[in-house]
C-alpha positions as CSV (number, residue, x, y, z in Angstrom):
1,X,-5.4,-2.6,-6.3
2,X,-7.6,-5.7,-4.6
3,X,-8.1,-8.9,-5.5
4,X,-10.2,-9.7,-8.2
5,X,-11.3,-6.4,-8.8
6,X,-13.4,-4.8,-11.2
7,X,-13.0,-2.3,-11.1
8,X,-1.7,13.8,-9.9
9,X,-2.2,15.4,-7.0
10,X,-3.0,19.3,-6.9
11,X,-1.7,21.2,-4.7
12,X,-2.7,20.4,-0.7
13,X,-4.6,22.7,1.4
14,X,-2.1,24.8,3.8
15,X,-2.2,22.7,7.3
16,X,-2.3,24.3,10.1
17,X,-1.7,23.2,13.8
18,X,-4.6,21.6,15.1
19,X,-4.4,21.5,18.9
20,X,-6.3,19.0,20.9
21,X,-9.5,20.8,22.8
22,X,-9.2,21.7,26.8
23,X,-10.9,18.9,27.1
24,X,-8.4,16.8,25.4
25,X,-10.6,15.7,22.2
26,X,-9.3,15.7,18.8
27,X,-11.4,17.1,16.2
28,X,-11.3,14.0,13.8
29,X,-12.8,12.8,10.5
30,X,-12.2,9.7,8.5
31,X,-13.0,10.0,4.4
32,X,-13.7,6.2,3.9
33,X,-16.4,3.7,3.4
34,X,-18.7,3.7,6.4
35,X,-19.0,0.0,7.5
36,X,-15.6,-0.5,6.1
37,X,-13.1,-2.3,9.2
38,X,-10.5,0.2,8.5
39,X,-12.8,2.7,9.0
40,X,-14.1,1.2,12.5
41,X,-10.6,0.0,13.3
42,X,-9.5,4.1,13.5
43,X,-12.8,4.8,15.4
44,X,-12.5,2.0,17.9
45,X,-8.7,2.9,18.6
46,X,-10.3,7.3,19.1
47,X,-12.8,5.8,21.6
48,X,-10.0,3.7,23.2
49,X,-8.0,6.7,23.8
50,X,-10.9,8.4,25.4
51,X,-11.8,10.5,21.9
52,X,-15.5,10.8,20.7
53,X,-15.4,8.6,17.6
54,X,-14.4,9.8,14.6
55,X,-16.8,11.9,12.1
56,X,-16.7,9.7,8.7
57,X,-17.2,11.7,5.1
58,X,-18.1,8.9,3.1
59,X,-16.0,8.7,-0.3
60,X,-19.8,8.5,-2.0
61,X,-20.7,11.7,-0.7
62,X,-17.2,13.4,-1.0
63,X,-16.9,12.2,-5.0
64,X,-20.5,13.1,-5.5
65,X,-20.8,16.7,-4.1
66,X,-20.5,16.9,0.1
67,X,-18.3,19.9,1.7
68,X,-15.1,19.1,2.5
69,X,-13.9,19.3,6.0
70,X,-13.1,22.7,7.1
71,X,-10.3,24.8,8.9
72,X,-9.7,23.3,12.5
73,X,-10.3,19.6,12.0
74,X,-8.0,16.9,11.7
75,X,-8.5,15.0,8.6
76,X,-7.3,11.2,8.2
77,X,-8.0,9.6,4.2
78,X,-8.7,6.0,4.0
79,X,-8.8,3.7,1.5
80,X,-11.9,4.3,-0.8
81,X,-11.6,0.4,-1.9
82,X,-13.9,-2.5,-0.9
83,X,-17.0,-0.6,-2.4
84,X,-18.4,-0.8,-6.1
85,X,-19.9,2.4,-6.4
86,X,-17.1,4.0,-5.0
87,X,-15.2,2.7,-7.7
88,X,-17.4,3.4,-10.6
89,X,-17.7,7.1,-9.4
90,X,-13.7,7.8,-9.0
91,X,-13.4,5.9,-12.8
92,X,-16.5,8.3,-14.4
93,X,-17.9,5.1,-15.6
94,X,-21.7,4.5,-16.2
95,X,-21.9,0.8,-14.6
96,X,-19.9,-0.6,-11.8
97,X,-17.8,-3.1,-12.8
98,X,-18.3,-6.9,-12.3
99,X,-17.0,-8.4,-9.7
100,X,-13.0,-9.0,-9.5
101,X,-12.6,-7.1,-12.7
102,X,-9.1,-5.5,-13.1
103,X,-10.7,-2.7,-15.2
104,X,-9.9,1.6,-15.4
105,X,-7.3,1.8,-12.8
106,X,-5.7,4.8,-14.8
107,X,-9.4,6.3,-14.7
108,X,-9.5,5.2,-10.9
109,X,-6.1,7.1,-10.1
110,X,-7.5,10.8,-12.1
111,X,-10.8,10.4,-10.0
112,X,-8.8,9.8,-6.6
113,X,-6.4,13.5,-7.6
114,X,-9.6,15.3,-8.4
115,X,-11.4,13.9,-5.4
116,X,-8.4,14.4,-2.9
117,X,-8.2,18.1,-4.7
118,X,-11.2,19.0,-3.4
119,X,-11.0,17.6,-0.4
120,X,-8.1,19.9,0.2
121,X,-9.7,23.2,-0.3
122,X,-11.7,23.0,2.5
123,X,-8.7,23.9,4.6
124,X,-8.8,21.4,7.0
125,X,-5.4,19.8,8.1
126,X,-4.7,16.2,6.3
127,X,-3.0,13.4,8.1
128,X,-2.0,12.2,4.7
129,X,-1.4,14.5,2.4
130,X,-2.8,14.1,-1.3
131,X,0.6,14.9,-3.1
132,X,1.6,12.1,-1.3
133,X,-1.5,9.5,-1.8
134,X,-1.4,10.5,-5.5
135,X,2.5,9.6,-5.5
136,X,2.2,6.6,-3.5
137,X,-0.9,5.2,-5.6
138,X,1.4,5.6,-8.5
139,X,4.4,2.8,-8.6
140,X,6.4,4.8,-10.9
141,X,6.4,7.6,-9.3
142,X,7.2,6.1,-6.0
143,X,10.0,4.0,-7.3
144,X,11.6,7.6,-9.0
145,X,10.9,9.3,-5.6
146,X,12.5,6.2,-3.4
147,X,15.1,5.8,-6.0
148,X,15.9,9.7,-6.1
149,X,16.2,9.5,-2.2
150,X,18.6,6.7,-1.8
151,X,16.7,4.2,-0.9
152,X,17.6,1.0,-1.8
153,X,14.8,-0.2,-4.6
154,X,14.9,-2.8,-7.3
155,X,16.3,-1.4,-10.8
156,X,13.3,-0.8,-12.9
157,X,12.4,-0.5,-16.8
158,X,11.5,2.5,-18.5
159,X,7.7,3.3,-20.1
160,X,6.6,-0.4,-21.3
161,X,3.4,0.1,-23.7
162,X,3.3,-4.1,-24.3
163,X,4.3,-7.5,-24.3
164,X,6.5,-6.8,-27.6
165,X,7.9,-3.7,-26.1
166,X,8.4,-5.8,-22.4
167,X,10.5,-8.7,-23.7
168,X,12.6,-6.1,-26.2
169,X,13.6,-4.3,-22.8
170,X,14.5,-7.3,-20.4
171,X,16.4,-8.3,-23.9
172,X,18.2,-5.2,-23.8
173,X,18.7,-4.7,-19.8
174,X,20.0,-8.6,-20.2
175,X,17.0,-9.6,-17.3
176,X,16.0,-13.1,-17.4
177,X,13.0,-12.6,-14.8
178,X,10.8,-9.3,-13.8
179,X,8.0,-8.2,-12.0
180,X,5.4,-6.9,-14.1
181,X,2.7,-4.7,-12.1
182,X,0.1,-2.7,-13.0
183,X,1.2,1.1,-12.0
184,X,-1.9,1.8,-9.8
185,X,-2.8,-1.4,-8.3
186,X,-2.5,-2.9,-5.3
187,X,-2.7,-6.0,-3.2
188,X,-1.1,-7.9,-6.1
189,X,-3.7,-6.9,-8.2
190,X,-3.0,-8.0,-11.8
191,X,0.9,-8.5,-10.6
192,X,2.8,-10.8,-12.7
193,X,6.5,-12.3,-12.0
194,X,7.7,-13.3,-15.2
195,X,10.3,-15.7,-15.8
196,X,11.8,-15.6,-19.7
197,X,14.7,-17.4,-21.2
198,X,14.3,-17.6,-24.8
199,X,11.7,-19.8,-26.0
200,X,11.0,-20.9,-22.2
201,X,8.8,-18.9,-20.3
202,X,6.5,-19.2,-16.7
203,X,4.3,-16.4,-15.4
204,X,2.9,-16.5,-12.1
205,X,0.0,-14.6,-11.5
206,X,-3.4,-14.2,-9.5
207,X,-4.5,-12.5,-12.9
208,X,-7.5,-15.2,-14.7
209,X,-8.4,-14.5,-17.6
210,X,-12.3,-14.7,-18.6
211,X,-14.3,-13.9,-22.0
212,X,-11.7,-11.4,-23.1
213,X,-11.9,-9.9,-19.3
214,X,-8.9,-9.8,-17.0
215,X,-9.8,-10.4,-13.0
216,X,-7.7,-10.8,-9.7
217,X,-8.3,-14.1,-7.9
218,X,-7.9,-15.6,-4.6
219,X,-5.6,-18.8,-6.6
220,X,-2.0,-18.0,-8.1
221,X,-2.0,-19.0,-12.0
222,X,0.9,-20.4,-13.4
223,X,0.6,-19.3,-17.6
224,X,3.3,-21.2,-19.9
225,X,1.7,-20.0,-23.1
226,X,3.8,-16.9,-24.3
227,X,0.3,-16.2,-26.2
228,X,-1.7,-15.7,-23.2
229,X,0.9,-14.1,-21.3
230,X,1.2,-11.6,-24.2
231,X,-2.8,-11.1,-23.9
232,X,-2.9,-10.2,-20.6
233,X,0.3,-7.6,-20.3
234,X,-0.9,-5.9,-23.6
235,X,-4.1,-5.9,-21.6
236,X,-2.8,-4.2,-19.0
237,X,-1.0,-2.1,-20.6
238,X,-3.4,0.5,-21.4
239,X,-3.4,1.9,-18.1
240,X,0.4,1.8,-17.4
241,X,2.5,-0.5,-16.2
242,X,5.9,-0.8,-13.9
243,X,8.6,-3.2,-14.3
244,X,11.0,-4.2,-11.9
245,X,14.2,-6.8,-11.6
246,X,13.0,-10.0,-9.8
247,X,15.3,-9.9,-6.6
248,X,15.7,-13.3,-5.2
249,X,14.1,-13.0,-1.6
250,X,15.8,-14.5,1.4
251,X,13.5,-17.7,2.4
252,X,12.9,-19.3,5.9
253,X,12.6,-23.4,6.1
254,X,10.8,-23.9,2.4
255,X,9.3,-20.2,1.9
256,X,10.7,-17.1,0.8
257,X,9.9,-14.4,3.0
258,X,9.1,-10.7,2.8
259,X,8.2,-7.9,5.6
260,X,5.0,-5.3,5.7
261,X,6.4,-2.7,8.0
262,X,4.4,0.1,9.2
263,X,6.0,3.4,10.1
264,X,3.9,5.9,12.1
265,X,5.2,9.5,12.7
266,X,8.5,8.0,11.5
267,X,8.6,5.4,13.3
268,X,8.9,1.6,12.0
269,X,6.3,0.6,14.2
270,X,4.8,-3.2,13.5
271,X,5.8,-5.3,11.2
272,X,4.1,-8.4,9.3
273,X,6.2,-11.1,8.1
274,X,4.7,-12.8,4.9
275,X,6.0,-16.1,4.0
276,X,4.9,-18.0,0.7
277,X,6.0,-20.9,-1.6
278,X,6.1,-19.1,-4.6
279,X,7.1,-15.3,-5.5
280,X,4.0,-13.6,-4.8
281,X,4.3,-13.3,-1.1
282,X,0.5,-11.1,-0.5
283,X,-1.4,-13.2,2.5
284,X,-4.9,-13.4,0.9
285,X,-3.2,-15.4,-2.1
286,X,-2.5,-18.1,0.4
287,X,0.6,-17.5,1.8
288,X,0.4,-17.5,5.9
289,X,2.2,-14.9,8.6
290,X,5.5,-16.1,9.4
291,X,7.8,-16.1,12.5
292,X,9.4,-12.2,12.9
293,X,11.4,-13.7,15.7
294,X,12.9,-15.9,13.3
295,X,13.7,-13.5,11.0
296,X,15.1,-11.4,12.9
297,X,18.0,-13.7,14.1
298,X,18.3,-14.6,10.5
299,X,19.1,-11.0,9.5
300,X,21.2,-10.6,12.8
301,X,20.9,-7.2,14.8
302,X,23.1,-5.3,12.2
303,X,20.8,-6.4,9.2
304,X,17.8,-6.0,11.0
305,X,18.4,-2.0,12.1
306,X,19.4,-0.9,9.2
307,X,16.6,-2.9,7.0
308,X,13.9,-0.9,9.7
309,X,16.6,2.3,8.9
310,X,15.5,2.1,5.0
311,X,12.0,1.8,6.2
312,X,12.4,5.5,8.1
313,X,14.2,6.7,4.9
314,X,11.3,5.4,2.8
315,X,8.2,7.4,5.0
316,X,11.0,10.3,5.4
317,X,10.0,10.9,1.9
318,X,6.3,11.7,2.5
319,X,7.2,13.5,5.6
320,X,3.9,14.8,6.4
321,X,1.9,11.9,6.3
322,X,1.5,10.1,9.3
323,X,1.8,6.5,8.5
324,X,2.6,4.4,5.1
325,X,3.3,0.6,4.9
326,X,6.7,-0.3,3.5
327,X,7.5,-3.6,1.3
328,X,10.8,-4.4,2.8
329,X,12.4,-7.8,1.6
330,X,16.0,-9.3,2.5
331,X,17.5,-10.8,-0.4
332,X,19.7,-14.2,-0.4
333,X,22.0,-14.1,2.6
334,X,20.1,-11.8,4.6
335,X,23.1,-9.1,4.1
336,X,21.0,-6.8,1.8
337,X,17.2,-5.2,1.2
338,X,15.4,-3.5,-0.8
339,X,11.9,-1.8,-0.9
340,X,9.6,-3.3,-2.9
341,X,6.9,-0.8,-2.7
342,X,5.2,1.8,-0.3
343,X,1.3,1.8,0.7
344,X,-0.7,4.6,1.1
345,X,-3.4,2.8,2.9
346,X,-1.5,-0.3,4.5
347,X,-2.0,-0.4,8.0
348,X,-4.6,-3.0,8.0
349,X,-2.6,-5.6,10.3
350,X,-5.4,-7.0,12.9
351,X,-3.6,-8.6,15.8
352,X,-0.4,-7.0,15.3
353,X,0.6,-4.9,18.1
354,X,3.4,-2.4,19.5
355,X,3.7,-1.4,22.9
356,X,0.6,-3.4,23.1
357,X,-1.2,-0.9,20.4
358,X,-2.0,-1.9,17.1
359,X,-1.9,0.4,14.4
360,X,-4.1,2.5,14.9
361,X,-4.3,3.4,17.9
362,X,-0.7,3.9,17.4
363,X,-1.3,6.6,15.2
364,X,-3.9,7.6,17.4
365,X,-1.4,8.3,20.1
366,X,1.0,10.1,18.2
367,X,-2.0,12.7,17.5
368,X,-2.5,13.3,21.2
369,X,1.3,13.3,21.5
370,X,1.3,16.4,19.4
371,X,2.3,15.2,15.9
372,X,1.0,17.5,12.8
373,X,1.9,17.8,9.7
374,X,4.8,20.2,9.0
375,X,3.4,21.8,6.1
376,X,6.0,21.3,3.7
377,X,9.1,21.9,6.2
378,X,11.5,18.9,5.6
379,X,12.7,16.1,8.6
380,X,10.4,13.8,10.3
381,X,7.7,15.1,12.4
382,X,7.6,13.2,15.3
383,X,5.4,12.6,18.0
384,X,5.9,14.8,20.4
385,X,6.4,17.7,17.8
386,X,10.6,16.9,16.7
387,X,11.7,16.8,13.6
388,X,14.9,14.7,13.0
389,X,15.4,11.3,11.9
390,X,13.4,8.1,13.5
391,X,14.9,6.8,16.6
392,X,15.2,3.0,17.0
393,X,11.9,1.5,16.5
394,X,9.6,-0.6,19.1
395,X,8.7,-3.0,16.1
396,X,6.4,-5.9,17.2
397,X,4.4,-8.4,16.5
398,X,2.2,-10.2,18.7
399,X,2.9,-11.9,22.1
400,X,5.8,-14.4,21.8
401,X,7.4,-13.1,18.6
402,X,5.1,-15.2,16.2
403,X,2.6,-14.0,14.5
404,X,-1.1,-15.4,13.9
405,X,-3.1,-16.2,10.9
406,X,-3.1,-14.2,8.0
407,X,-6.7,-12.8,7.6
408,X,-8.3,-12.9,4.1
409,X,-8.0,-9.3,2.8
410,X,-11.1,-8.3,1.0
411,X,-14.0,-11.3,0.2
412,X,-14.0,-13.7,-1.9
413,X,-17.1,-14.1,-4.4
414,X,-18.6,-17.6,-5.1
415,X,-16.5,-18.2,-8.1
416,X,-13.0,-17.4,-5.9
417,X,-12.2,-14.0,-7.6
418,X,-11.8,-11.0,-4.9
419,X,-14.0,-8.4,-4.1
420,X,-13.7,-5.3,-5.6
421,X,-11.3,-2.4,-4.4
422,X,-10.5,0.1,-6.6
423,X,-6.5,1.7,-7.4
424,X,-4.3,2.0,-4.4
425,X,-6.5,0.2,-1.8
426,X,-3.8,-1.2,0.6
């Protein structure tokens, strides 16, 4: 979920092969939010490649009635945040809501399954598959399906249903510090990392709190009052949250560090590294794009393989969707890593490029290199058609190894809160 924000999958459509036409075109749609820069991001990177641009089914008219694509097109989902309406529609509610407001994201998530239902049964073949956006868009279910796989995650609570029930638990687990995060947001929305050692207690947060109202902000909050703290979990709450250990991250100069990897067709593909002062690493909270070069001979070659080796294992789950956006972070000594979480919709990395492509006209390529979904066969579908594990990846940033400023995700209002997204934006 976004910054200050107001705001199950049935079963998928069978996909079948979509080959490209004689003349080489692709038959594409986006579902998104014309206007949107993801949405012209994907349709600048078609036309690149010598593709008519991209048909786009708004998420308006898809949650309010339009056809879904049929049989024989190529079908790419996009993140339905950024847009107001959009959000009240997939939450049923009567009003949008105001602006920043962390508000229905358990109503937001039910809206997104029926919507992506329907969109499956007009046959069409899905470049991410809604089994896969409903698991994704759900942390607890990710964690359980990353965690079932073998892939290295932090250790996580069981069903938390308050502040009471959240401090009995890291009592009993004997956890001193967690992070406390809302089960269908996204871009730190309403995240909390929570420090807790008997009577002492810190909780940093972009959550403000406002007339009883919860909303994301553009400024990190640092709450020492165990009574506010308490009101904005049991807040949360409602709508489900997910708990995880508080690994320490491995820090460069005076930040801690994390990665946003992007895998494409099971490839780790580009990579983001977000550095920040405190333990809330997201870039529009502040925090700036660090130095991948750097990391990277602060892991050393070994670390670094097998930390882009977890990011393979971590898309290998959701083997017939083209891309997701992996969490990655190295903890203290740059020997170990863990996934923190994985995106449906994070691919937004302007400037970032691979074999001089950025991300999506990476996936753009590996749709004219003859990748398609499987249809529920297991491996990796590569481009190119093979299945297997991914090869070693090309992983870049931009020219020279460093990477440029971190863009503001989203807008900011007047007052500093975010605009709204809705669940499972990035």
């Amino acid at each position: 979920m976004p910054l200050r924000t107001r705001r199950e999958a049935g079963p998928a459509a069978t996909n079948r092969s979509v080959p490209a036409g004689r003349d080489g075109t692709l038959p594409l749609t986006v579902v998104g939010n014309p206007g949107n820069r993801r949405v012209r991001l994907f349709g600048d990177a078609a036309v690149a490649a010598g593709l008519p641009r991209p048909v786009v089914l708004p998420w308006h008219d898809l949650l309010t009635g339009a056809a879904p694509p049929p049989a024989g097109t190529l079908v790419r989902v996009d993140s339905p945040g950024e847009d107001a309406e959009v959000d009240r529609l997939l939450r049923g509610a009567a009003e949008p809501a105001r602006h920043g407001e962390i508000v229905g994201t358990a109503a937001a998530h039910a809206g997104l399954r029926r919507a992506l239902d329907r969109l499956a049964s007009g046959g069409a073949t899905l470049l991410n598959q809604p089994a896969d956006i409903v698991t994704l868009c759900d942390k607890r279910r990710c964690h359980a399906v990353l965690d079932a796989a073998g892939v290295p995650v932090p250790a996580a609570l069981g069903e938390v249903t308050g502040y009471a029930g959240l401090r009995a638990a890291m009592r009993r687990a004997g956890w001193t510090r967690v992070f406390v995060k809302p089960a269908h947001g996204s871009s730190a929305s309403g995240v909390l990392a929570l420090a807790a050692d008997g009577s002492r207690l810190l909780a940093t947060t972009p959550v403000e709190r406002d007339g009883g109202r919860l909303f994301n902000s553009l400024r990190v909050r640092r709450y020492t009052d165990e009574t506010e703290v308490a009101e904005i979990v049991d807040r949360l709450a409602p709508d489900g949250l997910h708990v995880e250990r508080w690994l320490p991250k491995a820090g460069l100069a005076d930040r801690v560090v994390d990665l946003r990897v992007v895998v494409v067709a099971g490839r780790p593909t580009h990579v983001v590294v977000r550095a920040g002062r405190g333990p809330i690493t997201n870039l529009h909270l502040g925090n700036a794009r660090g130095d991948l070069a750097a990391v990277r001979a602060a892991a050393g070659p070994a670390s670094w393989a097998a930390a882009m080796a977890t990011c393979a294992r971590a898309a290998a789950c959701f083997p017939d969707t083209l891309h997701v956006g992996v969490d990655l972070m190295f903890l203290v000594g740059w020997n170990r890593h863990a996934v923190a979480e994985v995106n449906a919709f994070g691919d937004l990395l302007p400037g970032v490029l691979a074999e001089n492509r950025d991300t999506y006209a990476t996936q753009v390529h590996a749709l004219r290199d003859g990748w398609r979904p499987s249809g529920g066969r297991s491996g990796v579908r590569t481009a190119g058609g093979r299945s297997g594990t991914a090869g070693g990846p090309p992983v870049a940033g931009t020219a020279g190894g460093r990477l440029a400023s971190a863009p503001v995700v989203g807008r900011g209002g007047p007052d500093g809160r975010t605009g709204r997204e809705t669940a499972c934006a990035t």
